[in-house]
N, C-alpha and C positions, 0 to 999 in steps of 0.2 A: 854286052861288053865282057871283058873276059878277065878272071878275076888274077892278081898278082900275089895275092896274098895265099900263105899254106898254112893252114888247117891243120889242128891238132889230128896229130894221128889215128884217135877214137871215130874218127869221122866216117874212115871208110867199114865201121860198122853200118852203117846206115843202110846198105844195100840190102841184107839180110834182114834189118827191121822192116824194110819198106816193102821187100817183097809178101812179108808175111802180112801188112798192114794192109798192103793193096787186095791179097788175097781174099780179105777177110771184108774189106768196103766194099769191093768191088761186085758182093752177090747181095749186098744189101743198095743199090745204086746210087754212093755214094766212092768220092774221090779220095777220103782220106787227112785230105789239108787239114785238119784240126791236130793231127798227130805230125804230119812232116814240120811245120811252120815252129811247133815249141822244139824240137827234136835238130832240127836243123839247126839252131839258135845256142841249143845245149851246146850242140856240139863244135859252137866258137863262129857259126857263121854271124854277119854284121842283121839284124833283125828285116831292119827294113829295105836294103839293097840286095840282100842275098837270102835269105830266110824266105821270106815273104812270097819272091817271083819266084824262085826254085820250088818253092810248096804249092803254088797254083799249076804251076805248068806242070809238075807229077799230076795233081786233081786233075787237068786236062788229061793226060796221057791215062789215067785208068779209067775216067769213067766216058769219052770216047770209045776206048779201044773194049770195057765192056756192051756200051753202047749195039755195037759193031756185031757184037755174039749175038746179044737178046733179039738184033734187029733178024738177023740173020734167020734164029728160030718163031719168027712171027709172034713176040711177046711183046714190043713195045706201041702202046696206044698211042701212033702218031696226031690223030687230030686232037687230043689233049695236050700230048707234049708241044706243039710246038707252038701254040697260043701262050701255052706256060712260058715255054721258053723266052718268047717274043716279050710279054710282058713283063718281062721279072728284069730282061737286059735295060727294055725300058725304062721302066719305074724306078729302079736302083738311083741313078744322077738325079732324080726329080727329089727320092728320099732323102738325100746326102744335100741338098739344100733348105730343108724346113729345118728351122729350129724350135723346136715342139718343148712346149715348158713338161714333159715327160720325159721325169731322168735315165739315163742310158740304161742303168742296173734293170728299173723295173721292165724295160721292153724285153731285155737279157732274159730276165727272170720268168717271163711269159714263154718265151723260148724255147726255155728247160722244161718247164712243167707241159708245153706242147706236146714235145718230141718225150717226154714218161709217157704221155697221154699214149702216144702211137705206140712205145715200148709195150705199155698193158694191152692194148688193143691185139696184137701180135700172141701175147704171152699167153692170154684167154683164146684167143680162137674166134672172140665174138666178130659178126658180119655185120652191118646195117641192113634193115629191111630193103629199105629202095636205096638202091644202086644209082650209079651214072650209069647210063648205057647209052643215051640215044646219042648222033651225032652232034645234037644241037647241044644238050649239055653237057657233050666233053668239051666243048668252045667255049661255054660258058663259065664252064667250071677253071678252064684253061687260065683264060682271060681271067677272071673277077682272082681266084687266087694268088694267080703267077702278078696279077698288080698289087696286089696288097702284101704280099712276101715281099717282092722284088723291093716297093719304098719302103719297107720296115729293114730290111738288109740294107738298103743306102743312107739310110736313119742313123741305125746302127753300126754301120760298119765292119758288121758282120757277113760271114758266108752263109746260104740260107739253106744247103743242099738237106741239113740236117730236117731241115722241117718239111722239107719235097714229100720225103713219105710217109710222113703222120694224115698230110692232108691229102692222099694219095689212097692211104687205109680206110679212112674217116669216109670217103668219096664210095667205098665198095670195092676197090681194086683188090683181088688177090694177091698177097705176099710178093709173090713173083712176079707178077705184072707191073705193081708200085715199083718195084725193085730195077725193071726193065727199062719204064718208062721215066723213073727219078734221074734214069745214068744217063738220058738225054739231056733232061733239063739241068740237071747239074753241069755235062758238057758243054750245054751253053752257055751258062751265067757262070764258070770258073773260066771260060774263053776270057770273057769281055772283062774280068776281076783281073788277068795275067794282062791284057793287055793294057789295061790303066798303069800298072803296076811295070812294066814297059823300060820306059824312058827313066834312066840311071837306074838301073838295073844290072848287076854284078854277077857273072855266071862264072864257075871252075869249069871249064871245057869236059877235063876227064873226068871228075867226079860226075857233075849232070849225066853225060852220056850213061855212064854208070848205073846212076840211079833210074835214068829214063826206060835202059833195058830193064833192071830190075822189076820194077813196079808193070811195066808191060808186061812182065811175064808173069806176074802174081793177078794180073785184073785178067789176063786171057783165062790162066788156070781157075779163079776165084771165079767169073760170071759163067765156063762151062762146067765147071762142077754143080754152080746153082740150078742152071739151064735142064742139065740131064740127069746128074746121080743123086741130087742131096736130098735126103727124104724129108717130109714135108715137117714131120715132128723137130728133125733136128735145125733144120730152116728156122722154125720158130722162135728155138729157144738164142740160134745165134741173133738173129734180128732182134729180138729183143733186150739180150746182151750187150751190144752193141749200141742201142739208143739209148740204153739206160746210162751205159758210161758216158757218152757224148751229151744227156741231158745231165749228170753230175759235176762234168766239166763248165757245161755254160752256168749251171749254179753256182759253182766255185765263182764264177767269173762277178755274176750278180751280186752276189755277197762283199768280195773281199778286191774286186775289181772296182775302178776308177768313173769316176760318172755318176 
């Protein structure tokens, strides 16, 4: 639906943050919503009609349209992603129904300290000895993970994209593989999150459009610069920069958040 209301005029900075946002999620395979959804909201949109779908469906639109690259360059581990995928859409509505005498914060708070986890993992260099490689346990590992993220996401009510690639690194995946294959499964579990999100749902026609090119042209430039130029040292250090914010965010969250 389409929205009637106008928007402080700060707003149409958002193009320019978003493109740089996208840029920058988008070679670590990740959509970004953790940033559009507060930023959108700052900037006078209503949180939960207009904030919220407009923040998912950018997360569609980058890590899709990264997706689309990596696939492109034979980087993403299809029979891992899409067991992941599959389970995580599942298991989410199943998680969003238990009420587990485990208060919101501390699942929150596991979250953060995950995704540091994968931050250092990145930051060191370190590999696990045995990898996933065979066919059978990219299925396995697909499955058993993408369910147990997927209901701790419907649990919590949170986005789980952040922790794709910790258990992505943790697995063996190279930097850029995790990165390739996370922009799938992200792709599809921010599908199924916009499409709940759906129904009264409040769009600016021009703005959205706006922002949709934007962020598409930050996730095309962000996942071929990862793909082909970005050397593997400076790769590190952003990937690691980058989770370590988004686990000091969900910490904030744990702490001083609600639950």
């Amino acid at each position: 639906m389409a929205a009637g209301l106008v928007y402080d005029h700060g707003v149409w900075i958002a193009p320019v943050l978003f493109l740089a946002i996208s840029l920058v999620f988008s070679m670590l395979g990740m959509g970004g919503s953790q940033l559009y959804i507060p930023i959108l909201y700052w900037l006078g949109m209503d949180f939960v009609h207009e904030a919220i779908p407009l923040g998912l469906a950018l997360n569609v639109v980058v890590a899709s349209s990264a997706s689309v690259t990596y696939f492109h360059q034979g980087m993403v581990r299809l029979r891992m992603a899409v067991p992941f995928a599959l389970a995580m859409v599942l298991l989410a509505p199943i998680g969003s129904l238990f009420a587990l005498n485990v208060p919101t914060r501390v699942v929150i708070g596991g979250f953060a300290l995950f995704t540091l986890t994968g931050a250092l993992i990145v930051l060191s260099g370190w590999r696990p000895r045995r990898k996933v490689e065979s066919h059978a346990a990219e299925i396995v590992l697909g499955i058993g993970a993408g369910s147990a993220l997927g209901f701790l996401v419907g649990f919590t009510g949170r986005g789980g994209g952040a922790m794709v690639m910790p258990v992505l690194l943790l697995a063996g995946c190279d930097p850029r593989c995790a990165a390739a294959t996370s922009s799938v499964i992200v792709a599809a579990s921010s599908l199924s999150a916009f499409l709940a999100h759906l129904p009264g749902a409040t769009f600016h026609p021009a703005l959205a459009t706006v922002l949709v090119a934007s962020v598409l042209l930050g996730s095309q430039a962000g996942s071929r610069l990862m793909a082909r130029r970005m050397p593997k040292k400076a790769l590190r250090y952003i990937f690691s920069a980058v989770l370590i914010g988004v686990s000091v965010l969900l910490l904030r969250d744990a702490l001083f958040g609600g639950g």
